[in-house]
PADREN-480625 format. One record per residue (C-alpha): z, x, y; residue in three letters. Coordinates in steps of 0.001 Angstrom, whole numbers. Example, Ala and Ser with C-alpha at 12.3 -4.5 7.8 and 13.67 -1.06 7.14 Angstrom:
<nodes>
       zz       xx       yy  residu
     7800    12300    -4500     ALA
     7140    13670    -1060     SER
</nodes>
This chain:
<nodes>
       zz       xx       yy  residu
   -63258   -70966   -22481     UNK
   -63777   -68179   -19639     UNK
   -66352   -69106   -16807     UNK
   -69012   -66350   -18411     UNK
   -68905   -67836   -21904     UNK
   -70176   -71418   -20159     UNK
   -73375   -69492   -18952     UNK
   -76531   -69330   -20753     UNK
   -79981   -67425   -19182     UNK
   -82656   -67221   -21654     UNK
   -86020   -65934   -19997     UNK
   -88894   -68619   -19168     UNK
   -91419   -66291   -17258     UNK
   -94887   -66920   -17572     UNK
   -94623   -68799   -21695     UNK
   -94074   -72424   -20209     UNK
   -97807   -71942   -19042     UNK
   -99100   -71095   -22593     UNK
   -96734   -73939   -23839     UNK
   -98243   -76479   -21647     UNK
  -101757   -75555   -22054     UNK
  -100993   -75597   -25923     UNK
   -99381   -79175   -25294     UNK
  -102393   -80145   -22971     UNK
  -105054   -79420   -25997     UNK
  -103089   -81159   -28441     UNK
  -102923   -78594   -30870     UNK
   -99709   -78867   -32730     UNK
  -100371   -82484   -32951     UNK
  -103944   -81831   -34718     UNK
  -102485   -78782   -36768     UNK
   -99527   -81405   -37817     UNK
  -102247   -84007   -39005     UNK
  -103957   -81497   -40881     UNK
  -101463   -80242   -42528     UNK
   -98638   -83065   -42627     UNK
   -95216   -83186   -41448     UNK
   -92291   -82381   -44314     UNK
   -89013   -84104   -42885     UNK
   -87456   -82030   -44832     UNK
   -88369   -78746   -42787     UNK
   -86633   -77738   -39631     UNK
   -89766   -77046   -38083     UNK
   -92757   -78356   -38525     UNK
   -96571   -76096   -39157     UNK
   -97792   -77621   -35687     UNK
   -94698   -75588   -34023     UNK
   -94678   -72685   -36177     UNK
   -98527   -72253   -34731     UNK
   -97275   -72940   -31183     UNK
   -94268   -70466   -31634     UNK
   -97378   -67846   -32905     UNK
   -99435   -68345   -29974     UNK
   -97152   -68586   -27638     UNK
   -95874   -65032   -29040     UNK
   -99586   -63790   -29183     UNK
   -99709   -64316   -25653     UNK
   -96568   -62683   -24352     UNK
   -98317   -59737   -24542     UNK
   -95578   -57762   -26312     UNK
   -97583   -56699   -29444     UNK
   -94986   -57391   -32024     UNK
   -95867   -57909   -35657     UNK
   -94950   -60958   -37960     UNK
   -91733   -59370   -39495     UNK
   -89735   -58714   -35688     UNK
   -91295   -62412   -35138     UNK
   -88300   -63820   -34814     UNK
   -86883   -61434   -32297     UNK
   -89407   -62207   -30052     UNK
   -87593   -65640   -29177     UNK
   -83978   -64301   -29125     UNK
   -83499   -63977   -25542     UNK
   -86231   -66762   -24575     UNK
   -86233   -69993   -23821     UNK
   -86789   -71331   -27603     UNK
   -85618   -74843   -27119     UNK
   -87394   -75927   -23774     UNK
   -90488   -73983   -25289     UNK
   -90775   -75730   -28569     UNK
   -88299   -78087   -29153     UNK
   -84688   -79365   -29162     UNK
   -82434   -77827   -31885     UNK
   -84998   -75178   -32971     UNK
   -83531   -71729   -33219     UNK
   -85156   -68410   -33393     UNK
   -84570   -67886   -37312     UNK
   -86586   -70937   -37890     UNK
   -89377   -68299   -37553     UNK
   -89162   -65707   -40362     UNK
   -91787   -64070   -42174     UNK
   -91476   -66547   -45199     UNK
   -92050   -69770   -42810     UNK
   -95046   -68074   -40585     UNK
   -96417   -66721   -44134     UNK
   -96222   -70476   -46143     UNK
   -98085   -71616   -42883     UNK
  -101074   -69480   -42757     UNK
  -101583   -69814   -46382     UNK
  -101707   -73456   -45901     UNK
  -103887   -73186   -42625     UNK
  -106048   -71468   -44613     UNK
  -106336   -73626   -47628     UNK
  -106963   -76561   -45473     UNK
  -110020   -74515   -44138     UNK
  -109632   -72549   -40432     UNK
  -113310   -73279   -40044     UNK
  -112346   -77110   -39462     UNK
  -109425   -76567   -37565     UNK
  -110956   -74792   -35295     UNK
  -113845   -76795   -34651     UNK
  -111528   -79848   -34031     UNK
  -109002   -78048   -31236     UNK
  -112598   -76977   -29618     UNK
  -113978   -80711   -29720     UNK
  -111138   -81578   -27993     UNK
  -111154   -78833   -25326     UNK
  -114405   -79940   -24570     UNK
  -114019   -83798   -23987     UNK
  -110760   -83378   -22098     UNK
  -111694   -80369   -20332     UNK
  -115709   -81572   -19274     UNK
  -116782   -77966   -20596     UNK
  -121140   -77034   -19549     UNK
  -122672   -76189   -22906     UNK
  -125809   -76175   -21135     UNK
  -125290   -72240   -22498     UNK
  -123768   -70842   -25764     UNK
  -123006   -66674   -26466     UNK
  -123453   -65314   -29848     UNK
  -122325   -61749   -30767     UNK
  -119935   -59845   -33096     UNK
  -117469   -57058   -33280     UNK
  -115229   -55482   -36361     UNK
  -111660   -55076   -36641     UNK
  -110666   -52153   -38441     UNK
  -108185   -52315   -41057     UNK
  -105417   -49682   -43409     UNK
  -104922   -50729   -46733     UNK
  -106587   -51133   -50293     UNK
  -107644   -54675   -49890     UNK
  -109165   -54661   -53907     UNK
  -111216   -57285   -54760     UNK
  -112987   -58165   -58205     UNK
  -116536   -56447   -58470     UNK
  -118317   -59767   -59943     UNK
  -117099   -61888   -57274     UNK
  -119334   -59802   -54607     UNK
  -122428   -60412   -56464     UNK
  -122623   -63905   -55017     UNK
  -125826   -64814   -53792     UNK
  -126959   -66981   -51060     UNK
  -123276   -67668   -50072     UNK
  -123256   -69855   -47618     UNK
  -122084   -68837   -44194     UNK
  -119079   -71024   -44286     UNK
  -117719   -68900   -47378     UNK
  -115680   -70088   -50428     UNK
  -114188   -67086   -50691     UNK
  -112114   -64740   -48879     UNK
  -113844   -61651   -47185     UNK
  -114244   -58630   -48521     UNK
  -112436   -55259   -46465     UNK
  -114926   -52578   -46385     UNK
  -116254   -49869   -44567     UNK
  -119555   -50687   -42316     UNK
  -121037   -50030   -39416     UNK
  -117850   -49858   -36994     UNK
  -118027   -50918   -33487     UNK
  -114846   -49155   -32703     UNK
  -116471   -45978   -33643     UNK
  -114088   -45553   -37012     UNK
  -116654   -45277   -40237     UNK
  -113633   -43782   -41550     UNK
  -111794   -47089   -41748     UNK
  -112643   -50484   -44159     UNK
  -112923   -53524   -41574     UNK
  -113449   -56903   -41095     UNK
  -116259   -58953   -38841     UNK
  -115844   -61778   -36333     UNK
  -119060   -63364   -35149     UNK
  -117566   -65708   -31734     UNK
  -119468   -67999   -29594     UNK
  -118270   -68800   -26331     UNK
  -119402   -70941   -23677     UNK
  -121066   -69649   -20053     UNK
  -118579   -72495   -18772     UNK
  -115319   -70424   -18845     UNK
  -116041   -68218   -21647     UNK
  -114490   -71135   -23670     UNK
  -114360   -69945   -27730     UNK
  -116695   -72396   -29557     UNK
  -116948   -71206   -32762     UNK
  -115476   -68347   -35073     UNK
  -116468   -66794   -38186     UNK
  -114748   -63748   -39759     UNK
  -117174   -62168   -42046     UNK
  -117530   -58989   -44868     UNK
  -116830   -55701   -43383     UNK
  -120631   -54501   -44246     UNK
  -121902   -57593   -42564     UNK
  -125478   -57105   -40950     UNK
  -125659   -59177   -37993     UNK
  -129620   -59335   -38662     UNK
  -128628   -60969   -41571     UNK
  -125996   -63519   -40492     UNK
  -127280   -64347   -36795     UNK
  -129529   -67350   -37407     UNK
  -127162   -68835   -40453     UNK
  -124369   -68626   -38126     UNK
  -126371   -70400   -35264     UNK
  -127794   -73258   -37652     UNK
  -124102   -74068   -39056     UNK
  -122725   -74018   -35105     UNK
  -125433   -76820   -34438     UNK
  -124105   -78963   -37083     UNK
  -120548   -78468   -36736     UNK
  -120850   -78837   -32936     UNK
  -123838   -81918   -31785     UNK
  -124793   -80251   -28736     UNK
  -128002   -79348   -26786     UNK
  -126806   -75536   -26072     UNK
  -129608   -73366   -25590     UNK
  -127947   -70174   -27711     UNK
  -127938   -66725   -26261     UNK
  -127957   -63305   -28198     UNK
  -128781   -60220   -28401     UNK
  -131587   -58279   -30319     UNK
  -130148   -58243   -33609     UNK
  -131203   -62309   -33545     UNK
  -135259   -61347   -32832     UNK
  -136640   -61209   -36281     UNK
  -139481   -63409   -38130     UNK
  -136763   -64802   -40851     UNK
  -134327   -65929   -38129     UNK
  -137018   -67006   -36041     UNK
  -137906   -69605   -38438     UNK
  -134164   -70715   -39129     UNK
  -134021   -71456   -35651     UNK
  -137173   -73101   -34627     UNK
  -135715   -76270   -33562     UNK
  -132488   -74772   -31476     UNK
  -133394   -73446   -27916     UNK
  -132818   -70019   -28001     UNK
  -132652   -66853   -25844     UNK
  -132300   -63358   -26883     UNK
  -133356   -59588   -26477     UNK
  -136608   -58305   -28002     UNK
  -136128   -54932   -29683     UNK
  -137896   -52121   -29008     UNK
  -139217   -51701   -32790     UNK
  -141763   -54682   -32537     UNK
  -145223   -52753   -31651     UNK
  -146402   -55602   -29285     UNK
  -142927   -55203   -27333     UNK
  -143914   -51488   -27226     UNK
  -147159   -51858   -25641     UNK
  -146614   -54441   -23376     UNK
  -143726   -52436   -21896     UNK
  -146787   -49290   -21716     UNK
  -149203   -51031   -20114     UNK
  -147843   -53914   -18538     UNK
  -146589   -53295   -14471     UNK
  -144298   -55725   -13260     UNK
  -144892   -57669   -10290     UNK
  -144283   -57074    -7151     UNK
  -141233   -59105    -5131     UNK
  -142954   -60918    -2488     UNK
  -141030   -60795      933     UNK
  -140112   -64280      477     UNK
  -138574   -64056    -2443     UNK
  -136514   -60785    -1752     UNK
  -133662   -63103       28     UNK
  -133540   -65739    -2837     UNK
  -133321   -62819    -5455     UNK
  -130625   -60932    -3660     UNK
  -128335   -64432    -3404     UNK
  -128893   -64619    -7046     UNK
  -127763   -60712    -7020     UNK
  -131253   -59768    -8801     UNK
  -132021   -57661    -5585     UNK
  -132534   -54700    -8527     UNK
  -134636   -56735   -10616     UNK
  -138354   -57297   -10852     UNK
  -140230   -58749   -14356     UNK
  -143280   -59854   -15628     UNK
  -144174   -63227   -17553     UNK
  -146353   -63565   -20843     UNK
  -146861   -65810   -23506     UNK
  -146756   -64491   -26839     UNK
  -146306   -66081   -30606     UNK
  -144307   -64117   -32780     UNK
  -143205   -65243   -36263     UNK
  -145278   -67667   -35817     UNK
  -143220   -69055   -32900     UNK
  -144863   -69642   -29152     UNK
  -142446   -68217   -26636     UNK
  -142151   -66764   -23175     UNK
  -141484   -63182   -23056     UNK
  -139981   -61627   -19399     UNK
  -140676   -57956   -19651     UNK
  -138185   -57055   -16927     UNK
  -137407   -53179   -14880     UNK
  -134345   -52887   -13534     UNK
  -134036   -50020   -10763     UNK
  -130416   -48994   -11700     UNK
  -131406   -48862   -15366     UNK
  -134195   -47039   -14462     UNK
  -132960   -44296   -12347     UNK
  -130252   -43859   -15411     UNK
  -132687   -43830   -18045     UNK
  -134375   -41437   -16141     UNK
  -131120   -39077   -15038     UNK
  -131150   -39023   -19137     UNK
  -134458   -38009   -20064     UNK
  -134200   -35118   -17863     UNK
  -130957   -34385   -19396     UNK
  -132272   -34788   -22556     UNK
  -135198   -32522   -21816     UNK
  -132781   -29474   -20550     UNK
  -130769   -29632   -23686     UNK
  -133566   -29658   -25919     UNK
  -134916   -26807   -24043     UNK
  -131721   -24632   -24524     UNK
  -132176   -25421   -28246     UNK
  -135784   -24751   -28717     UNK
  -135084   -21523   -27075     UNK
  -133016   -20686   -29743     UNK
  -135094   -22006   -32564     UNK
  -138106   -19752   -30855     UNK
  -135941   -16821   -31259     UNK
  -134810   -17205   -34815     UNK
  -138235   -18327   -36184     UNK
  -139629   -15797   -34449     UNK
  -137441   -12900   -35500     UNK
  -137204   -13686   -39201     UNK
  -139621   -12484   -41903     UNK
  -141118   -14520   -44798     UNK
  -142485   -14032   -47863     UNK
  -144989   -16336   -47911     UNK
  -147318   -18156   -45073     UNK
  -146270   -21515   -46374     UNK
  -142504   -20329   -45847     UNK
  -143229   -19971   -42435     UNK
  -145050   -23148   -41550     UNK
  -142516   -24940   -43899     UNK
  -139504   -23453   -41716     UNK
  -141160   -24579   -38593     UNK
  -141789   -28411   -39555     UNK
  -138224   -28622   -40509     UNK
  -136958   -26940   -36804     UNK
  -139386   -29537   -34726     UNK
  -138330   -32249   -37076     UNK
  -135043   -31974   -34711     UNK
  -136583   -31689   -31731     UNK
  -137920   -34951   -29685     UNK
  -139435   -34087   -26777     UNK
  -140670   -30497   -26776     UNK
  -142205   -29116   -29938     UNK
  -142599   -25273   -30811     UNK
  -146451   -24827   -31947     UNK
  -147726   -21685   -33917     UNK
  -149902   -19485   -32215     UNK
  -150797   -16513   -34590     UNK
  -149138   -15798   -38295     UNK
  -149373   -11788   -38353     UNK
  -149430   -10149   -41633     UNK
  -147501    -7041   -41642     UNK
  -144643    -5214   -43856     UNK
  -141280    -4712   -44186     UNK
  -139431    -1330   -43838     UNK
  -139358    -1565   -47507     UNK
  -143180    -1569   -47803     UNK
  -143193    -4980   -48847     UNK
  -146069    -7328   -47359     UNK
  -144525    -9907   -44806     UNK
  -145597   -12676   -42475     UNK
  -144025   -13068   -38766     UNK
  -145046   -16004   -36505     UNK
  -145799   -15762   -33550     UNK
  -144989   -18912   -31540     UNK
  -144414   -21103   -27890     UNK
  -142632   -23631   -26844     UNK
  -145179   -27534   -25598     UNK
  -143845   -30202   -23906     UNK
  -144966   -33303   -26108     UNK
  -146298   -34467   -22662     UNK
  -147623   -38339   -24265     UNK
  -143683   -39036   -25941     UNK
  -142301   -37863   -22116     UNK
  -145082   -40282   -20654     UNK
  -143980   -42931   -23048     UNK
  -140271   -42844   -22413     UNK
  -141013   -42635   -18598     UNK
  -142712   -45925   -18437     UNK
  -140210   -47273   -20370     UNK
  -137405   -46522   -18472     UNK
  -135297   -49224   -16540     UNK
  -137245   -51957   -18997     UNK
  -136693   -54796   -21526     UNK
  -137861   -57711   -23069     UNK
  -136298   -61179   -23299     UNK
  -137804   -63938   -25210     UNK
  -136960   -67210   -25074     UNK
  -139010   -70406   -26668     UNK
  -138198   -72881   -24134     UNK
  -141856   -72909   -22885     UNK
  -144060   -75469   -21316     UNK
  -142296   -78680   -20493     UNK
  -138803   -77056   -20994     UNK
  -140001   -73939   -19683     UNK
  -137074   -71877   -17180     UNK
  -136778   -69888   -14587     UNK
  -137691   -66559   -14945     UNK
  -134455   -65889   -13030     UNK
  -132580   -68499   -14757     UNK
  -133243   -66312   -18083     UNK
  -132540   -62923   -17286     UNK
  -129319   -64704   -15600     UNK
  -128091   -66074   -18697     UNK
  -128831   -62753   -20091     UNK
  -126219   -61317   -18346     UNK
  -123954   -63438   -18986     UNK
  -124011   -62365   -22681     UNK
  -120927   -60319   -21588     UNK
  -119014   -63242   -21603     UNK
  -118402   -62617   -25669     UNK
  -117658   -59043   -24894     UNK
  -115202   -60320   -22661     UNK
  -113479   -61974   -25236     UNK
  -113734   -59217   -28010     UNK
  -111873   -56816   -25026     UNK
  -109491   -59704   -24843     UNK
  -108575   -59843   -28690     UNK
  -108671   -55467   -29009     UNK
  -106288   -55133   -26025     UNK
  -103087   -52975   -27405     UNK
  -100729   -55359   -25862     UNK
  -102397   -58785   -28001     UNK
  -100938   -58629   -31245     UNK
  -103373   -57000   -34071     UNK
  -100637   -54890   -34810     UNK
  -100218   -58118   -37195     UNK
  -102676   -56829   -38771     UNK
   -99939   -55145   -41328     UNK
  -100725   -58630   -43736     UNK
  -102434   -57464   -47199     UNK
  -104363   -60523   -48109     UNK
  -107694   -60621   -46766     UNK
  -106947   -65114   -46450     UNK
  -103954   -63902   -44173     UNK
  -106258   -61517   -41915     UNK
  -108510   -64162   -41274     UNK
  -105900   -66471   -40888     UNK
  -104918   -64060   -38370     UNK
  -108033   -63920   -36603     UNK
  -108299   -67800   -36348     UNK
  -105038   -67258   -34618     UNK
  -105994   -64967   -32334     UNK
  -109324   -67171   -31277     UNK
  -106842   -69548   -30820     UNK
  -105279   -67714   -28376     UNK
  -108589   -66491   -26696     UNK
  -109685   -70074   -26056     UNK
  -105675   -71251   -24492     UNK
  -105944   -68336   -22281     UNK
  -109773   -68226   -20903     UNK
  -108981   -72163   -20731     UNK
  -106307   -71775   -18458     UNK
  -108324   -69446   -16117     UNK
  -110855   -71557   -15954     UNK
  -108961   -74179   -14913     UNK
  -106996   -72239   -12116     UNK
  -110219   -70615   -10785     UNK
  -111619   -73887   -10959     UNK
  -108763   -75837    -9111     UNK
  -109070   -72573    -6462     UNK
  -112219   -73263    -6000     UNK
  -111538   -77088    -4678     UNK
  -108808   -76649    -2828     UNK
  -110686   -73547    -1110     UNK
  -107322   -71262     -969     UNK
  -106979   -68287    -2824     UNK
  -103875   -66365    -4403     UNK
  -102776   -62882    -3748     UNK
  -104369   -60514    -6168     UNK
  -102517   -56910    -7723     UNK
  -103376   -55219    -4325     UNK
  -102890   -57761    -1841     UNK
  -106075   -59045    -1079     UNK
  -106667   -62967    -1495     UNK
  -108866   -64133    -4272     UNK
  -110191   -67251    -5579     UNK
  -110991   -65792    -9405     UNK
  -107210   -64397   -10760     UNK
  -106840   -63614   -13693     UNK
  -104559   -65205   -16238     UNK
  -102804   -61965   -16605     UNK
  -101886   -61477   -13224     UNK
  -100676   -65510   -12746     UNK
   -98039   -64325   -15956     UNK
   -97036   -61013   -14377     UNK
   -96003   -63350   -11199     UNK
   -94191   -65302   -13234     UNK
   -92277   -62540   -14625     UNK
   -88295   -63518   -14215     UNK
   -88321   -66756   -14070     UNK
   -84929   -68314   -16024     UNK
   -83914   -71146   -18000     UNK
   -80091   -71042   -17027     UNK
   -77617   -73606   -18704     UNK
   -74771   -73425   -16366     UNK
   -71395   -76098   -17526     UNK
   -74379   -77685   -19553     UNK
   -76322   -78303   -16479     UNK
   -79929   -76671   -17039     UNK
   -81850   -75646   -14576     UNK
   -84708   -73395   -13373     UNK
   -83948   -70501   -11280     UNK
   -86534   -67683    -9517     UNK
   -89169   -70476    -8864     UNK
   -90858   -69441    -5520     UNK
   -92867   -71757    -3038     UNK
   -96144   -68934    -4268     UNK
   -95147   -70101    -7833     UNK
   -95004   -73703    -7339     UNK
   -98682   -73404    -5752     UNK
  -100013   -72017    -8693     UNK
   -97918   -74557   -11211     UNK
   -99848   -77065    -8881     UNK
  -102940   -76243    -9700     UNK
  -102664   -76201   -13447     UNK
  -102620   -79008   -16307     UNK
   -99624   -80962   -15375     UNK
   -98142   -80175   -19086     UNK
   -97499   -76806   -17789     UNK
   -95653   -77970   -14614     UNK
   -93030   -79694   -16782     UNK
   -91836   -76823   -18498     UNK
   -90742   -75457   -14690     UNK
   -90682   -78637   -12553     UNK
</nodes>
């Protein structure tokens, strides 16, 4: 045997992290519990679903069928276990094990992995984000007609979804799609609880369902936070007894007059400095009480000056285009003959019908005829400003409403709500997270819609391992009070995960005259491995 043929360098880099925060949760051991363990197998569902995530967050967005590949020139054995080899993981393996993930029910999987997180981990639910995105899907995905005439499903369905076209948050109505309603802590942006629901899924209609079955899967005082599509009398009264915070749409006529003729306060001088250390320096709002759907709550009716000078930048841009295009509509109305007075009136209702905020208004309707000797009508006609809808969407500018029914004894903050408000990006976050082209929906080739939910369960999973292990790291950061060099040099005490993996790019697992050892592990890179769940120091250490 030559010296080269007693070498062996398989690549480590950043997966040992992923491995050890999947080993730190516990989740192959709950997945094997679920599921059982066949001795007969080479490896078992617990570390197929490692192997998945684990692959899911090498960021090399490659589908199910070049799984396999994936683990070819990695570290396979230290990552998931002695004796396991890469075509352990074909299609027909990963494919046996969603289907049974799925029987079993994803719902309760995933609720059990996120109990867990949050005993071990000591994760604040003091606040809990609701809000949804699609996924947009190719295929036929046929389903039998009778079996969507189900009524009152419940939210936890009994059946898989149904893949079709809806409104599309990605901007393709082209496409048929899927729904996942997430929640996510303010703690770390921690995934509580995921749903994947019917393409044409109204979030109106699903909100407050989705928020009563999180309360009894999950027995925790959260106070839930969400946007508008929550505010409406039905959901109102599904969720009298959670604490709740959420946007108040502009449709509601009350919401409409208050922001008219209600002015926000003034900041008193003492309370600029506390606002601007809270970073509400922009910010000024309004308190009133109000009962709506027959539920007392606090409504903030707040301006914000940034909004405000946008809103505004857009009116007036608004106002120049419609200008150009009334212009236009003057001089075709204008030039055109008609047979009939009616004609002419009817012709001008239908061009200010697309107009919003200037309106073309008949002065004189002049009898006359044609070259032909035939008796005509011509308008004559100007161009208003619809001065009281430009008044209206001045004062409205730079506002909004949020609601909330802690009131009285449990009463916040004004500043404490539109806070948590703003942290309703924290979902968004995660949605950017699961839609990045380097995460693997490319998997999304699978033509069951049980596998594409599968899928997305998968992907949650890998949402909460990785926004877990920032929050540790930042956390650890934090204590310590030193910071890591970010992408451009500077030090920071909030990395992302991302950037820890990218400096952990070539790191080796190197089996040298069966000696194995670690190789490219820095004094910078032995830092960070201190600060994170000792699980993940083993796989380097």
């Amino acid at each position: 045997m030559s010296y080269l043929e007693e070498i062996q360098v398989k690549n480590l880099d950043h997966l040992g992290i992923v491995a050890g925060l999947i080993d730190e949760i516990g989740i192959v051991k709950i997945i094997n519990n679920k599921l059982g363990i066949d001795v007969r197998e080479k490896i078992s569902a617990g570390t197929v679903v490692k192997s998945i995530l684990i692959n899911g967050l090498g960021f090399v967005s490659r589908p199910l069928y070049l799984f396999s590949q994936f683990f070819q020139d990695k570290a396979i054995e230290k990552l998931l276990g002695e004796r396991i080899q890469p075509d352990y993981l074909n299609d027909d393996k990963i494919g046996r094990v969603m289907d049974e993930l799925y029987k079993y029910g994803l719902n309760d999987i995933f609720i059990e992995v996120v109990l867990e997180v949050i005993k071990k981990f000591k994760i604040d639910l003091k606040y809990s984000h609701l809000d949804s995105t699609s996924f947009h899907l190719d295929g036929e995905y046929k389903r039998e007609e009778d079996k969507e005439k189900q009524e009152e499903e419940k939210i936890i369905k009994e059946r898989p979804i149904f893949i079709k076209k809806g409104y599309s948050r990605d901007h393709r109505p082209d496409l048929k799609q899927c729904v996942l309603d997430l929640i996510t802590s303010q703690d770390g942006d921690i995934p509580l609880f995921v749903r994947v629901g019917d393409g044409n899924e109204s979030d109106k209609a699903v909100f407050g369902k989705v928020l009563v079955e999180f309360k009894k899967q999950i027995k925790f005082d959260s106070i839930m936070v969400c946007d508008s599509a929550l505010y409406g009398q039905e959901n109102l009264q599904l969720i009298q007894h959670l604490k709740w915070i959420t946007r108040v749409p502009m449709t509601i006529k009350k919401a409409k007059e208050l922001v008219q003729n209600i002015e926000v306060e003034e900041v008193k001088d003492e309370d600029k400095e506390k606002r601007s250390d809270l970073n509400l320096e922009s910010y000024t709002w309004k308190e009133e009480i109000v009962t709506y759907g027959g539920i007392k709550q606090t409504w903030l009716i707040v301006l914000s000056e940034k909004r405000q000078k946008s809103d505004l930048e857009k009116l007036e841009k608004q106002l120049s285009q419609e200008e150009k295009k009334s212009q236009k509509f003057l001089k075709e109305i204008q030039s055109e003959e008609f047979e009939h007075p009616q004609a002419a009136r009817y012709k001008l209702k239908a061009i200010n019908k697309k107009l919003r905020l200037l309106e073309i208004k008949e002065v004189e309707l002049i009898e006359t005829y044609s070259k032909k000797k035939e008796k005509i009508y011509k308008m004559i006609s100007l161009i208003i400003k619809k001065d009281e809808e430009i008044s209206r969407k001045t004062k409205e500018a730079g506002k909004f409403i949020l609601a909330t029914n802690l009131v009285e004894e449990n009463k916040l903050e004004a500043s404490e709500i539109l806070i948590t408000y703003k942290n309703q990006q924290s979902t968004e976050r995660g949605f950017r997270f699961l839609k990045d082209p380097l995460f693997f929906t490319d998997s999304f080739f699978v033509e069951k819609p049980e596998r594409i939910e599968t899928m997305l369960f998968l992907m949650s999973l890998c949402l909460l391992i990785y926004n877990l292990g920032q929050r540790e790291l930042r956390n650890c950061l934090k204590r310590v009070k030193k910071g890591i060099n970010n992408q451009v040099g500077k030090v920071t005490l909030r990395p992302t995960l991302r950037w820890i993996f990218q400096c952990f790019k070539g790191i080796h697992y190197v089996i040298l005259n069966g000696v194995k050892q670690i190789v490219n592990l820095t004094e910078e890179r032995r830092f960070i491995l201190s600060l994170l769940p000792a699980s993940c120091q083993r796989y380097y250490l």
